[in-house]
N, C-alpha and C positions, 0 to 999 in steps of 0.2 A: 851809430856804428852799423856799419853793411852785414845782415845775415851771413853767418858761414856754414854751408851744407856738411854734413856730417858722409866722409868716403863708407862708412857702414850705418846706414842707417835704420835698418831694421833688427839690427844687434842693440843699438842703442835704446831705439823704442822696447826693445824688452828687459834691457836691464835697467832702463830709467823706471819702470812699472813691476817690476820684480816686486814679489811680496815681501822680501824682508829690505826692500827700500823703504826708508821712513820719512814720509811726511810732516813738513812742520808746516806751522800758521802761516810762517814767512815765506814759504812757497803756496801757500795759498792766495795771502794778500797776493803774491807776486803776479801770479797769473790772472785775480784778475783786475789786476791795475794794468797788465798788459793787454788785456782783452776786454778795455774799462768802456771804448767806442762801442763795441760790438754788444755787449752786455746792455748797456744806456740805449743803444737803437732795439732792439728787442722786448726790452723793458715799457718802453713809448711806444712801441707800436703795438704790444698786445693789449697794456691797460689804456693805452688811448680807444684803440677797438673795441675793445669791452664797455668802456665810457660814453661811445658813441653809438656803440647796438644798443646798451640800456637805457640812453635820453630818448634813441629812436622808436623803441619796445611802444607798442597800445596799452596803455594805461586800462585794466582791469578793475571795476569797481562792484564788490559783493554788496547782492541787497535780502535781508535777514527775516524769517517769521517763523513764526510760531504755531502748532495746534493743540488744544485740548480735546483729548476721547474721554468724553464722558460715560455715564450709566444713562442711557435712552431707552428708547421706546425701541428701538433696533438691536438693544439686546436683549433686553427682555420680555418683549409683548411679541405673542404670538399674530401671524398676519393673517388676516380677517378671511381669504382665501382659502385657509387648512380648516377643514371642516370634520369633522367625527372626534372621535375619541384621539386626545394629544399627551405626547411625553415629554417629561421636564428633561432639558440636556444642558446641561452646566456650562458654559462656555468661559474660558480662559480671559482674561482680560489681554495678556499677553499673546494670543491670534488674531483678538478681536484690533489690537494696532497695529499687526504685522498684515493684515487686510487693510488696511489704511495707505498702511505703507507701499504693497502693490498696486493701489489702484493710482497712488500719485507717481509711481515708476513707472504707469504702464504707457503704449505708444500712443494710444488713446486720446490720453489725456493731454500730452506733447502734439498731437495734431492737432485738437480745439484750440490749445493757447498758439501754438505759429497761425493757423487760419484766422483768425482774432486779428492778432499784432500786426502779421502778413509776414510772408517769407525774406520778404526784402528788408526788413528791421536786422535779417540777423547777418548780411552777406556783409563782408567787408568793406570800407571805402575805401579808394585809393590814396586817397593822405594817409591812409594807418597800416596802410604796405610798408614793410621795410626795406625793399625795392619798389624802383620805380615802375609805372604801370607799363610801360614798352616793354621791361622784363617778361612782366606775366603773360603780354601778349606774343611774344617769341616763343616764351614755353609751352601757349594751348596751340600754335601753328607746329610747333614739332612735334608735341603730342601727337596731334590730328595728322601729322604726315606719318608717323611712326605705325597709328593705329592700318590707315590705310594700307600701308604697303603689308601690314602683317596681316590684312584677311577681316579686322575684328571690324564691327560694328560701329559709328561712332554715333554719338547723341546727334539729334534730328533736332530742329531748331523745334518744331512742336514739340518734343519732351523736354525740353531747356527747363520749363517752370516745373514740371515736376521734379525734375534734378533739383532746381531749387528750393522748394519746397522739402523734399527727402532731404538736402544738405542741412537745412535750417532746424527738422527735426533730431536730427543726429546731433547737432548743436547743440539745440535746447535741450535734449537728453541727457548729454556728454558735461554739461555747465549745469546742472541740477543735481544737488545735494540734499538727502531726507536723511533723516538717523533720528534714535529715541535717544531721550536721556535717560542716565538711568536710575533704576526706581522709581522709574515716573510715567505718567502716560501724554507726555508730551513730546511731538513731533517735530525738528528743527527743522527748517526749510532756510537754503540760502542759495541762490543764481550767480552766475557772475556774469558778465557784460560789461562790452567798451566803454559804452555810456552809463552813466548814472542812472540815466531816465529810465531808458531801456532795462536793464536791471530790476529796477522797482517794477515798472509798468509790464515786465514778464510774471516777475513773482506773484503780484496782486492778479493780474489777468489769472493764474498757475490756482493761486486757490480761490477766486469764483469757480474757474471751471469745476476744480475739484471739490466743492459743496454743491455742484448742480449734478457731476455723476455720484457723489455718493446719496446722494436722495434719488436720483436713478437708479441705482442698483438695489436700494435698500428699498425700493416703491414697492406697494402692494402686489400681488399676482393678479388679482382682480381687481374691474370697475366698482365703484356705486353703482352703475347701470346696471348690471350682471345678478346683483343683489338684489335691486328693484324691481326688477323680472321674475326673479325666483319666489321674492314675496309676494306679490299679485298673484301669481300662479298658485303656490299653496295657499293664499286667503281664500281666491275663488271656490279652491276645490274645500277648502275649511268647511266653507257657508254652504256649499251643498252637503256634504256628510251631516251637519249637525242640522240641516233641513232633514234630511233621509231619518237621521235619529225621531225628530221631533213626532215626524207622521208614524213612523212605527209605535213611539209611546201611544199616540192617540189612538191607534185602531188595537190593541191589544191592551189587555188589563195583566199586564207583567207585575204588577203586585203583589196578586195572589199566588203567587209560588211559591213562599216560604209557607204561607197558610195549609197549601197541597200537601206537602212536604210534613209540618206536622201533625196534621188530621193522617195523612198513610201512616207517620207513624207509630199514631195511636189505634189505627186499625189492626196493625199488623202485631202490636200490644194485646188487644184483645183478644185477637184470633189464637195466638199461642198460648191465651189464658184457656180460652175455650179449648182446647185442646188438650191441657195437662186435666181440666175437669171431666175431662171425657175416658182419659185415660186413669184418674182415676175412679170413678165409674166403673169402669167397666172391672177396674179390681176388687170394687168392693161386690160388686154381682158375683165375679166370680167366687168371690171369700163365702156369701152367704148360699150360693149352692155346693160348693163343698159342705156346710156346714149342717143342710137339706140332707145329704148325700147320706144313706141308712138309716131315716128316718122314716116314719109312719105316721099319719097326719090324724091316730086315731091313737091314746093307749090306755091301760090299764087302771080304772081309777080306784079301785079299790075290790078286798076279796074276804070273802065270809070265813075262810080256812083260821085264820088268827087275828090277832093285835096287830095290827099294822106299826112299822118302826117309824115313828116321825123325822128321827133323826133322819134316815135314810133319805127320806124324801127332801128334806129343807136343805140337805147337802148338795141331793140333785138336783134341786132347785136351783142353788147358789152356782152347781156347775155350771146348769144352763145358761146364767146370766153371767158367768164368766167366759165361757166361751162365745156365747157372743160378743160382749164385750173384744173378747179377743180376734173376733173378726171384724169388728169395727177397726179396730186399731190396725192390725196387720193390713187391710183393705188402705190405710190411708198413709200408716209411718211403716219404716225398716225395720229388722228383727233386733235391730241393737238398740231399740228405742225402750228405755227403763220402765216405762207405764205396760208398753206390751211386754214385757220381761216379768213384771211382776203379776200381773195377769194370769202369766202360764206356768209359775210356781203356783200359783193360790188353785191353779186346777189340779195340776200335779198333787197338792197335799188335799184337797177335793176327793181326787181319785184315791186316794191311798185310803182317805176315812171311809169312803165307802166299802172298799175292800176289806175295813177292818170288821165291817160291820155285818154283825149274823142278820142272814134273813130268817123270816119269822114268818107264820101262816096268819094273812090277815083278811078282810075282807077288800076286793079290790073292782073297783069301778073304774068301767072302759067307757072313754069319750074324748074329744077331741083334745088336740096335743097344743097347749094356748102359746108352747115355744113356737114351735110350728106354726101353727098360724100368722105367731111376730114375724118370723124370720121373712116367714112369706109374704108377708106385709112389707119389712122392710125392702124387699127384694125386687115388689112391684114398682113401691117407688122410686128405688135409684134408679127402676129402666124407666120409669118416665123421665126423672132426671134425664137420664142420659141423652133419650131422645129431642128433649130439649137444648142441650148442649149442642146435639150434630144438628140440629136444626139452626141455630147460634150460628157454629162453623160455616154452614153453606151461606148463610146469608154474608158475614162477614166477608169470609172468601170471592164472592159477589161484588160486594161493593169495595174491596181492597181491589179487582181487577178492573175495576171501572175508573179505580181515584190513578192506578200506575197509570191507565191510556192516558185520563187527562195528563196527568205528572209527565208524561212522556212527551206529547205536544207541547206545553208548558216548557221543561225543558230544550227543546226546540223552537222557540220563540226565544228561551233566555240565553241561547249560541248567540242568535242571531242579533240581540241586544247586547251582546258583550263584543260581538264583534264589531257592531257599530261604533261605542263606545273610546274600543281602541284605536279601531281610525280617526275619533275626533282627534284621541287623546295624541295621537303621534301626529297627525296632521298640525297640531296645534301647538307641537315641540316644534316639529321641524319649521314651523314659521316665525316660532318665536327665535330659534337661532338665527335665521337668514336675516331677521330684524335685528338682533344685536351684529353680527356681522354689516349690516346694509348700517347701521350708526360706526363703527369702528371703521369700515372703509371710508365714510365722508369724514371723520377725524381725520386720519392719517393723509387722504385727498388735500385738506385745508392746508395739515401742516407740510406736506409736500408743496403748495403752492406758495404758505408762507417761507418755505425754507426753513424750517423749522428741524433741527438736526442735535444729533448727539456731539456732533464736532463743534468746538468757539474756539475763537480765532483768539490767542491769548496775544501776541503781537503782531500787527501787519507787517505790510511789508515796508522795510525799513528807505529809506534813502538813503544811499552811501554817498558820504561827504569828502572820504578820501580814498584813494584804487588800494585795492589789496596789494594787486600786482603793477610792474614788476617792484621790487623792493631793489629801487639803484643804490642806495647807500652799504647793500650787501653784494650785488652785484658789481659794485666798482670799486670794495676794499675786495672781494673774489680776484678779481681783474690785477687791481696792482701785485697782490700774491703773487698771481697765475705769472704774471709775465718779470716780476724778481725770479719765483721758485726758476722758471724758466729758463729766464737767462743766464743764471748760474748755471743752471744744468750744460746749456748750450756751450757755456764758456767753455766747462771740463771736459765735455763730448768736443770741442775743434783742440784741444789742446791737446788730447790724448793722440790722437794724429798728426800732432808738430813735432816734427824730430829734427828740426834747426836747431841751434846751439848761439844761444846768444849773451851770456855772461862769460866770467873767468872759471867760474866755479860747472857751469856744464864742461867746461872742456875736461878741467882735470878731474870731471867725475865718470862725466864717458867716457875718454878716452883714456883715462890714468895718464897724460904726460903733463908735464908742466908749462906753461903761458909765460913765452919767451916777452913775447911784444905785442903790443896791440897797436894796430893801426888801423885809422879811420877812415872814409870812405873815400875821402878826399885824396890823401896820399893813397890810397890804393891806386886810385885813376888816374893820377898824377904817374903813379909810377907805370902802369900799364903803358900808362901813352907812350912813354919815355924808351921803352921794352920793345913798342911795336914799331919805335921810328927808329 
């Protein structure tokens, strides 16, 4: 049946889409069995294109490895280089791989492995274009015409390899993947690449390089050579000091110092003895000329007048020889001393008995005083004492200034052996560490040359047996989707824009009249001809 154009057609399109018009199945089916060509051709042409971009797509194939960070010598030995006094610093396990981690990211290590493989490993071939190569070569001619006319700069055939070189790096940058697992101190490394080969033969190239700079970066600060320098240099100067030592012991008798030392200070002993002897001395002299002091060196020995009192006399007697007594004591002890205390009560009750006592007219005989005389006796002798004493003093004093000279020299010879002493003694430190440093740098030398590292290789690098990418059997159930969801869309989008009328039921819905007759296209043109003849 021949389409019939609707006289208001834009009336129609809105009450045919009117919101309280109701949509059934049956006008669903209807439109699109009416638009079942168009649907079908959209449908093939996008999941066909999809089907044919994804068998066309370069085959992507991941190659896989592994690292273990261990507990090394890299984290915990100090490097032979740091010399003096060192402080323990704790280091994280968790920095100590996120350092691992930057030095496998960095561009560095992405230059050694492209200069390795070569830059030309990673450019494209032209069989894994997805256009053909005449494409690409129209696109760099308008490029390069584009660039020209706008002023810019364009690559000079001598920077070409660097371009490609820098593209290759960005590449192998862009297709390198590190990550930790977690809980763990293992490092996942996975490349991706067209080729299989390639792939592997990055990865692996990827961590040699990366176990030759992490032994570079973690190398000593210092040679063994730098160390065997410093030790010749302080043996040399060792062997002279402890030469210089040797001839000083021989021409100085440094032994006798402690000898000096206490012979002065047995002088300086005696000398302070002599001295307290002198001082008392000189007390007790004084004690016995007080004791002279109203005395008469002649007296009284007896008298015709009476009886003479005996008593009197053996009292005074006994004074006498108390008071002396009591200048002996006072001359040598304190007045709080119990023997001179009782001494001077017993004169005391001496004195009083005399006092009790009547004198009496006796006969009395004058002649010398034999207290007196003692006293004066004793009195001679302490001054020779004494002068025996300061004579003692001088001498001692003499020869205690004679032993300080020597002590003093002596002394100044034993600076001068202590100092020597200590320059062996430091000389002889500082060369024993530059020796254990100069052993620890040729350790660490060896196992830098063995390769010898905190990092193992828990897996190499894998060979990939099949491409990760693209994944067509997702890409072309994607595709048959894309171009169903589609062309249903596309149906109801050209339909929504059809405001022809082509059943019984559009007419007496749009235009509310009733469908007298239907005629076909045949008799339509049948009848037209018939009209116009």
């Amino acid at each position: 049946m021949e389409r019939i154009k609707s006289p208001s057609e834009n009336k129609m399109s809105n009450e045919r889409f009117a919101p309280d018009a109701a949509v059934s199945l049956r006008d669903i089916l209807y439109i699109l069995f009416r638009h079942k060509w168009k649907l079908i051709s959209f449908f093939l042409l996008v999941s066909g294109s999809v089907t044919v971009f994804t068998f066309h797509m370069p085959e992507i194939y991941q190659s896989d490895a592994k690292l273990l960070i261990q507990i090394g010598r890299e984290s915990v030995s100090v490097d032979p280089a740091v010399v003096g006094p060192t402080m323990s610093v704790s280091q994280v396990r968790e920095n100590e791989v996120n350092s691992e981690l930057a030095i496998l990211r960095s561009r560095i290590l992405a230059e050694n492995v492209v200069d390795r493989i070569g830059p030309e490993r990673f450019q494209r071939s032209p069989e894994d274009r997805l256009l053909p190569a005449e494409f690409y070569g129209i696109c760099k001619k308008m490029r390069d015409i584009c660039l020209s006319h706008s002023g810019l700069s364009m690559t000079r055939e001598e920077d070409a390899p660097h371009a490609i070189r820098d593209e290759a790096i960005k590449k192998m940058m862009k297709n390198l993947e590190v990550g930790v697992e977690k809980k763990s101190h293992i490092i996942n490394l996975s490349f991706q690449a067209q080729a299989p080969g390639l792939a592997k033969n990055t990865l692996a190239t990827l961590l040699d390089a990366f176990l030759e700079r992490h032994i570079a970066v973690h190398r000593t600060q210092a040679s063994p050579r730098f160390f065997q320098e410093q030790s010749e240099k302080l043996l040399k100067k060792l062997r002279e000091k402890e030469k210089q030592l040797e001839q000083f012991l021989a021409q100085n008798d440094t032994a006798s110092i402690d000898q000096h030392k206490a012979l002065l200070f047995k002088l300086r002993s005696e000398t302070d003895d002599a001295l307290k002897q002198i001082y008392a001395s000189q007390a007790k002299i004084a004690s016995l000329k007080k004791s002279l002091r109203g005395r008469s060196e002649f007296i009284e020995i007896s008298r015709v007048e009476g009886k003479a009192n005996p008593a009197v006399n053996m009292i005074k007697d006994r004074l006498i020889d108390l008071r002396l007594r009591e200048a002996e004591l006072s001359a040598k002890y304190s007045d709080d001393f119990r023997p001179l205390a009782d001494v001077r009560e017993q004169i005391r009750l001496a004195e009083e008995a005399i006092a009790r006592e009547k004198e009496t007219l006796t006969e009395v005989t004058i002649g010398s005083d034999t207290t007196y005389q003692s006293i004066q006796l004793s009195m001679d002798t302490e001054k020779s004492r004494l002068r025996a004493y300061v004579a003692l003093k001088k001498n001692l004093e003499a020869e205690l200034a004679a032993r300080e000279a020597e002590l003093a020299a002596l002394v100044n010879e034993e600076m001068i052996l202590t100092r020597l002493k200590r320059d062996v003694r430091i000389l002889e430190t500082d060369y024993l560490k530059y020796r254990d440093n100069l052993q620890r740098a040729r350790i660490s030398t060896a196992l830098d040359m063995d390769k010898v590292s905190n990092v193992s290789i828990v897996q190499p690098a894998t060979e990939p047996l099949d491409p990760v990418k693209p994944n067509k059997k997702l890409y072309v159930v994607l595709g048959i989707f894309l171009g169903l969801s589609g062309g249903i869309g596309l149906v109801f989008f050209l339909d929504f824009f059809d405001n022809s009328l082509r059943t019984d039921e559009d007419v007496e819905k749009r235009l509310d009249l009733p469908v007298l007759a239907v005629i076909s296209c045949e008799e339509f043109e049948s009848c037209l001809k018939k009209f116009i003849a």
